[in-house]
C-alpha positions in Angstrom: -1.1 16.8 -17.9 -0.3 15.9 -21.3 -0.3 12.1 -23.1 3.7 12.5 -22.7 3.0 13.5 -19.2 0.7 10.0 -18.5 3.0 8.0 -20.3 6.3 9.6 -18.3 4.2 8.7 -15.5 3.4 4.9 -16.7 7.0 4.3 -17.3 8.3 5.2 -13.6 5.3 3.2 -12.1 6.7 0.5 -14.5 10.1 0.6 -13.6 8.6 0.8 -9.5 6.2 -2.5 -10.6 9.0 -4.3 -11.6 11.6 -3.7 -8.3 8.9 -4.3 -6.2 7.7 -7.2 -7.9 11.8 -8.4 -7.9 12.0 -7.5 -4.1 8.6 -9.6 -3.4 10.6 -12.4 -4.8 13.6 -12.1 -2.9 11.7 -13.5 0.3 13.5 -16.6 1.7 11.7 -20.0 1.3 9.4 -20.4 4.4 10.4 -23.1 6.6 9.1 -26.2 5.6 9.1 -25.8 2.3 7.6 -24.0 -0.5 4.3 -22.9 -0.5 1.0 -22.4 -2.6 0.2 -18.9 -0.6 3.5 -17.4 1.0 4.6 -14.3 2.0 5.5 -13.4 -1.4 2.3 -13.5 -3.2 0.1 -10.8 -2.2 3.5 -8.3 -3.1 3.4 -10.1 -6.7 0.2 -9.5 -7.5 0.2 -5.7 -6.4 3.4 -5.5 -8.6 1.0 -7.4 -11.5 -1.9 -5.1 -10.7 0.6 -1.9 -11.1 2.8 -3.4 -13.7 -0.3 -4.0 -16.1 -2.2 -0.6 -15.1 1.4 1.3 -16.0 1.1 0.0 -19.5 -2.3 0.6 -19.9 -0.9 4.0 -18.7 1.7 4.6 -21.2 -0.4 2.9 -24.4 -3.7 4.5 -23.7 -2.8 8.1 -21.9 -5.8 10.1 -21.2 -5.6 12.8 -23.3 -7.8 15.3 -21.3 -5.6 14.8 -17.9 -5.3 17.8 -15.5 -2.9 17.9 -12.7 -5.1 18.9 -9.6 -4.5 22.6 -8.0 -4.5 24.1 -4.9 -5.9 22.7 -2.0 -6.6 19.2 -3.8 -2.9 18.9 -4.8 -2.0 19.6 -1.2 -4.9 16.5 -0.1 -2.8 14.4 -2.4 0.3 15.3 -1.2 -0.8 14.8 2.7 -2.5 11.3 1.6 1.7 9.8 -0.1 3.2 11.6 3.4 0.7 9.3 5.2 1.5 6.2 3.2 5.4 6.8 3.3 4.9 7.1 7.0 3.3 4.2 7.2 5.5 2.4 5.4 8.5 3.3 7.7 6.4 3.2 10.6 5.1 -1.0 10.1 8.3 -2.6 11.4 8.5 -0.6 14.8 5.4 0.2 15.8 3.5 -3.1 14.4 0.7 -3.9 11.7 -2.1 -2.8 14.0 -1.4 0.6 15.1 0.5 1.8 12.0 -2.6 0.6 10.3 -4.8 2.4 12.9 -2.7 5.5 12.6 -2.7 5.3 8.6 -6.6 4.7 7.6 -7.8 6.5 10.5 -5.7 10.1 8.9 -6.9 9.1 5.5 -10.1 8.8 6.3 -10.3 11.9 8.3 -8.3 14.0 5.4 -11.3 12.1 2.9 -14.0 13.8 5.4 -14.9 11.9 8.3 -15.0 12.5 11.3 -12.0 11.7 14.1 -13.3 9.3 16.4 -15.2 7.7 13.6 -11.6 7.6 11.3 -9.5 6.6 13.9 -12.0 3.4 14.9 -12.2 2.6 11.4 -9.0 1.8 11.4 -8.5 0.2 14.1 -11.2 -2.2 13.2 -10.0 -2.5 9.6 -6.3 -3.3 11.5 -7.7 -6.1 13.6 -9.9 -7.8 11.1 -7.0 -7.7 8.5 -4.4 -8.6 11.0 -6.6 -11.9 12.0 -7.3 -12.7 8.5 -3.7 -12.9 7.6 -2.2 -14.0 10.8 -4.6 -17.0 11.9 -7.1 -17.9 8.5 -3.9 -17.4 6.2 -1.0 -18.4 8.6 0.8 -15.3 6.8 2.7 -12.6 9.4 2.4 -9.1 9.7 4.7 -7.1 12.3 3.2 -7.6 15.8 6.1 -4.5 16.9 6.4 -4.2 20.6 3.3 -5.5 21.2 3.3 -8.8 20.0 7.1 -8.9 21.9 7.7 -11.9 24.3 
């Protein structure tokens, strides 16, 4: 890929940083009052964190950049399906088994194997889910299982 390739590239993940860091914004004001830690901050920092590296992108483009071929391209395209699905998948289905289903297919695709994936994530799922939901008092999607 050329330098106008990378910086093309830097100025769509811009645009993307900057709606998602708008929609992280848009969240209503928890009850009780604001916050220090709501459910708007980790969204702003991953729109900081992309908004920054898209600059970097479009100032400082490698100029030695090769679009992957072949069987690596198709890896990368598998890997966005995944996180896309997972994506439309959080709502219904709930934090812990679209997280189960998405790092346990990424981390077969990267090489290891099934069982081993699949329990990754499911660990990885719980762990995160506790973290958030219980030592951060911050909600992720239970889905039908967390349904009363």
């Amino acid at each position: 890929m050329s330098n106008r390739g990378d910086r093309v590239l830097g100025l769509i993940l811009l645009v993307l940083a900057l709606a998602y860091g708008w929609g992280a914004q848009q969240w209503p004001e928890p009850f009780g009052g604001a916050e220090e830690v709501g459910p708007e901050t980790f969204p702003t920092l991953l729109a900081i964190v992309l908004g920054l590296s898209s600059l970097y992108l479009m100032f400082k483009p490698d100029p030695d950049a090769e679009w992957p071929l072949g069987k690596t391209a198709a890896e990368l395209g598998l890997a966005m399906v995944i996180l896309v699905a997972y994506a439309f998948l959080l709502e219904p289905l709930g934090f812990i088994p679209a997280t189960t289903l998405a790092v346990g297919a990424l981390s077969w695709r990267m090489g290891a194997k099934l069982l081993p994936a699949f329990m990754t994530g499911l660990i990885s799922a719980v762990v995160v889910f506790v973290i958030f939901n219980y030592g951060l008092s911050l909600s992720l999607p239970a889905g039908p299982l967390g349904a009363e």
